[in-house]
C-alpha positions in Angstrom: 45.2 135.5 125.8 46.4 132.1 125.3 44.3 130.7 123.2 44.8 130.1 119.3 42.3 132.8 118.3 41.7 135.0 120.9 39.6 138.5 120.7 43.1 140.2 121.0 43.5 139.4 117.3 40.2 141.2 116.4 40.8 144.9 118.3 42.2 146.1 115.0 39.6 145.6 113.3 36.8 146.3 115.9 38.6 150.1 116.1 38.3 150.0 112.6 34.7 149.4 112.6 34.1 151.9 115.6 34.9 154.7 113.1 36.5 157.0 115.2 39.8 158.3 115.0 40.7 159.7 118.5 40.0 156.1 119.4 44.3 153.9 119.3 43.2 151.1 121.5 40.8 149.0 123.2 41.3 147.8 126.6 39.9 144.3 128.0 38.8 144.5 131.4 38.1 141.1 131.8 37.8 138.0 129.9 35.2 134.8 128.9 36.3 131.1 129.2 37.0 130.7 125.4 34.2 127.9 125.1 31.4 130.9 127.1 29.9 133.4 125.0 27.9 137.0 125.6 29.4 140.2 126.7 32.9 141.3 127.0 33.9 145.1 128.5 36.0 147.0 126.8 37.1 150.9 127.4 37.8 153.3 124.8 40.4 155.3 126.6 43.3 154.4 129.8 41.4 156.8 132.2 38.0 154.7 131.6 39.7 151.5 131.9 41.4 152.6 135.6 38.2 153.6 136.4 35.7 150.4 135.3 38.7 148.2 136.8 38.3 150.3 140.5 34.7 149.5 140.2 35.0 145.7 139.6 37.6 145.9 142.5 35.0 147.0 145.0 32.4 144.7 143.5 30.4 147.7 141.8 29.9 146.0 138.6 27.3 143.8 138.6 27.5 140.8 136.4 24.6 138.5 135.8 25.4 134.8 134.0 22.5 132.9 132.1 23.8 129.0 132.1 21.8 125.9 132.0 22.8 123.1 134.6 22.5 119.2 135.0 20.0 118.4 137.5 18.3 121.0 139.6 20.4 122.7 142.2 19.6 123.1 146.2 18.4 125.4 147.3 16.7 127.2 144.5 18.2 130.1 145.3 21.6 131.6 147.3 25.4 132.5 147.6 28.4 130.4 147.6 31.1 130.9 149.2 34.4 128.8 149.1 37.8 129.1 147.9 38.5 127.8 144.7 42.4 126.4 144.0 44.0 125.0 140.4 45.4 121.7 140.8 46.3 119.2 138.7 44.0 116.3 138.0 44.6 113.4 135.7 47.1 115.6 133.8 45.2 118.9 133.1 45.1 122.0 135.6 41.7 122.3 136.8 40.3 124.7 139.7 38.9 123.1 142.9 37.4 123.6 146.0 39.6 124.5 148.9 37.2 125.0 151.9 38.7 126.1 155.2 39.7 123.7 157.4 37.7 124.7 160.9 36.1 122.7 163.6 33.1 122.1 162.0 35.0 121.2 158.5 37.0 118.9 160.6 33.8 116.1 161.1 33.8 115.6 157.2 37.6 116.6 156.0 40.6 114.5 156.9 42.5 116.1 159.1 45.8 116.9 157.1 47.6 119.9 156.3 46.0 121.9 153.9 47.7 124.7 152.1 45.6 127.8 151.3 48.6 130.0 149.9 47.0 130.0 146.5 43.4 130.1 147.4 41.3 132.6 146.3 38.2 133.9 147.5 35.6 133.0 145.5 31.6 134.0 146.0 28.9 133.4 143.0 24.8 134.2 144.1 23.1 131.8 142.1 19.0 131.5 141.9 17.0 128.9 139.6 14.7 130.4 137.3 13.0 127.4 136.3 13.7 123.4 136.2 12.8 120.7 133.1 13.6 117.7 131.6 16.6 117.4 134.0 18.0 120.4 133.3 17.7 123.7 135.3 17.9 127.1 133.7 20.2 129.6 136.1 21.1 132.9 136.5 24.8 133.5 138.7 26.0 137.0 139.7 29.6 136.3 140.2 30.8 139.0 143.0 34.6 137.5 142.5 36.3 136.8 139.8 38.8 133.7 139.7 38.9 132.0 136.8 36.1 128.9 136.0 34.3 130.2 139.4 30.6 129.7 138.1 31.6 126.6 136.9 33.4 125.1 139.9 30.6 126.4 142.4 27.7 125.0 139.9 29.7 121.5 139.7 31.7 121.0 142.7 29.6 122.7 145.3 25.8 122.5 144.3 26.6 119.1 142.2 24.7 120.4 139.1 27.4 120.8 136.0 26.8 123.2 133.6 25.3 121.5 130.5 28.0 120.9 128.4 30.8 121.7 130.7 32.5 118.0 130.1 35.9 119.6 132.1 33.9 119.8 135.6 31.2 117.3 134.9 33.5 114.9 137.3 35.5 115.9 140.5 38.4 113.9 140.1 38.6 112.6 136.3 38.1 114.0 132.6 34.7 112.0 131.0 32.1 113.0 128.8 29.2 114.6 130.7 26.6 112.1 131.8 23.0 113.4 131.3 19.5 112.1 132.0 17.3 110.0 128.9 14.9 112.9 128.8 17.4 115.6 128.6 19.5 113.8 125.7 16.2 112.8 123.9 14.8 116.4 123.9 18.3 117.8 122.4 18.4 114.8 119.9 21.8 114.0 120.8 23.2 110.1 122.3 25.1 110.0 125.3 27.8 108.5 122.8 28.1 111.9 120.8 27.6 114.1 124.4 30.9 115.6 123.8 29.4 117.6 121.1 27.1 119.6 123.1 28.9 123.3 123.5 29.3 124.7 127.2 25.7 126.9 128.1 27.5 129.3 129.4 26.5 133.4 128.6 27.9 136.4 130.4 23.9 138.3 129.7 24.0 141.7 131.3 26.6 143.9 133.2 25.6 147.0 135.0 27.8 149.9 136.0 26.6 152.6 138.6 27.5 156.2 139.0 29.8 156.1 135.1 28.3 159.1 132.7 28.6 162.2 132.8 25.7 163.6 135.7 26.3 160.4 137.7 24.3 158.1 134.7 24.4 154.3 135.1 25.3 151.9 132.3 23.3 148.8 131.4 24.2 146.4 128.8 22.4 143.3 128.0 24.1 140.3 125.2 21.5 138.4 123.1 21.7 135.0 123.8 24.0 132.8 121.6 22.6 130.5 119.0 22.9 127.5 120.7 21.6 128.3 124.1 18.6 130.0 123.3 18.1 126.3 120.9 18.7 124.4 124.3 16.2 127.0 126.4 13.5 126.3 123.6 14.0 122.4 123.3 13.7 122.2 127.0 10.8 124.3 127.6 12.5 126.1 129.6 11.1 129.9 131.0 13.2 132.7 131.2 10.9 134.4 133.6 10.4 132.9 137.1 
């Protein structure tokens, strides 16, 4: 919602498709940044959608991410967890760190008041399944979900932007995403024309205990898009650790 063309405008026609006439409406239990692509929950019926929505609630659902990042995130593998807050930078509304202020925080953060109000939790595991050419290829399990939280984490907190995220590339100004010689050589693209390299970004698999009928879980896995399985081949990167 929001955005010029969102997948609100295509539920007619995907109930269409579904062939089924018992079936009025979709429901959308959560959303993709509009530049992200892969897999998107829907439920057939109100009683589903109460039901998948108490599961995300206590962090039942699993969601796995597949993203390539800038640079090669450390450690290799773990959780983040800090707040994330929208400000407004340079203009544009942007989310942001907003660590608690403690007494160890207190050694590195100037000590003024810091207002937490609209803080939300935010925790994303993250582990690197393998590293090339400047780039890392990721996989993030998000167990919150505020909006641009893998992308703040990757950026803000580990320091390695998601390839072609150009929003959160910098902390405090909107630029074109710098990247490495080798990293622009094997894409074929000049840091001059950087802008045009999409966000790597893919929501891959979601998996939903305890759903079916006799207590059967769900699995669903996306194809990758076009354009990151491209970058994943380009880089030589392996999808198996």
């Amino acid at each position: 919602p929001g955005v010029q063309i969102s997948i609100a405008h295509f539920i007619p026609q995907m109930i269409e498709r579904l062939n089924r006439p018992d079936i009025k409406q979709l429901h959308l239990l959560h959303r993709l940044d509009k530049q992200s692509t892969g897999l998107l929950l829907m439920a057939y019926t109100p009683e589903a959608e109460k039901r998948l929505r108490d599961l995300m609630q206590e962090h039942k659902i699993t969601k796995q991410y597949l993203t390539i990042v800038r640079g090669i995130p450390q450690p290799s593998e773990g959780e983040i967890n800090i707040p994330i807050i929208e400000r407004n930078v340079c203009g544009t509304y942007k989310m942001m760190l907003s660590p608690a202020y403690t007494d160890l925080t207190k050694l590195v953060m100037p000590k003024s008041k810091r207002d937490h109000i609209d803080s939300s939790k935010a925790i994303t595991k993250y582990r690197v399944i393998d590293s090339n050419y400047g780039v890392s290829l990721v996989e993030c399990q998000p167990i919150t979900g505020v909006k641009h939280q893998i992308r703040t984490h990757l950026a803000h907190a580990l320091g390695t932007p998601i390839l072609g995220d150009h929003k959160y590339s910098h902390y405090a100004k909107l630029a074109p995403q710098k990247l490495q010689f080798a990293t622009l050589k094997k894409l074929g693209v000049r840091q001059a024309k950087v802008r045009t390299v999409p966000l790597c970004l893919h929501s891959y698999s979601v998996a939903i205990p305890n759903f079916l009928h006799h207590q059967q879980n769900i699995f669903i896995r996306a194809r990758l898009s076009h354009h990151l399985r491209y970058f994943i081949q380009a880089l030589r990167l392996r999808m198996i650790k």
